[in-house]
C-alpha positions in Angstrom: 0.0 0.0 0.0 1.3 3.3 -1.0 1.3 6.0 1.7 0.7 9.6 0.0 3.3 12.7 0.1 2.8 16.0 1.1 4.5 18.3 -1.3 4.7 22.2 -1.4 4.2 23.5 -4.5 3.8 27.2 -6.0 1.1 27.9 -8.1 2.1 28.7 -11.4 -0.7 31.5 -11.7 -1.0 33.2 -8.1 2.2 32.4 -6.6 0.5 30.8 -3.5 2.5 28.3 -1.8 0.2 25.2 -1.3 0.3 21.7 0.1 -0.8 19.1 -2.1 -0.8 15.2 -1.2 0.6 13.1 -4.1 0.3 9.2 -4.8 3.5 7.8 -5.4 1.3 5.8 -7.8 1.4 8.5 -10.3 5.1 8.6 -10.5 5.7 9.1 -14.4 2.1 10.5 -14.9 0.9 14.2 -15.9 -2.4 15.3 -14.4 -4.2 18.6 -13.9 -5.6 19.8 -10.3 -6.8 23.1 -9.6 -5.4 26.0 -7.0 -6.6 25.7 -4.1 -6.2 29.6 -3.6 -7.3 30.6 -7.3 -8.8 27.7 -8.6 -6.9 27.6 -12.2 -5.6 24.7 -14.0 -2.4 23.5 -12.7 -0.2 20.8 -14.5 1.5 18.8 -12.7 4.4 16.2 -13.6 5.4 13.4 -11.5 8.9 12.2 -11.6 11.9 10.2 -9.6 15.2 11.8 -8.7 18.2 10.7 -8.5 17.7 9.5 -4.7 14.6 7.5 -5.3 12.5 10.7 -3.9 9.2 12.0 -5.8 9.6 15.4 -7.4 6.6 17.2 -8.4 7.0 19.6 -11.4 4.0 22.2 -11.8 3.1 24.3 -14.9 0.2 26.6 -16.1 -1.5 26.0 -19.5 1.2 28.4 -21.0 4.0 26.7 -20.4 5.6 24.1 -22.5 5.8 20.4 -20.8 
């Protein structure tokens, strides 16, 4: 059973620092969430990094991936 991460993030729009909670499941996957502040579109990427640790990428709709 995977246990879930707490990651802070900064919105790409706002510039609010956030929590989110992220599956390590989804390692390798791109999904969209909204802000919890402004409640736009975030992209987020999941990936590994060199350490074995989740890294959590985040990018608004204007932004290349």
């Amino acid at each position: 059973m995977n246990q879930l991460t707490e990651k802070l993030i900064g919105c790409p729009y706002c510039g609010e620092t956030i929590e989110v909670l992220i599956d390590p499941a989804d390692l390798d996957q791109r999904y969209i969430e909204d802000c919890q502040v402004c409640c736009r579109p975030i992209n987020f990427v999941i990936s590994e990094n060199m350490n074995g640790e989740l890294q959590v990428s985040v990018y608004s709709d204007d932004e290349a991936l």
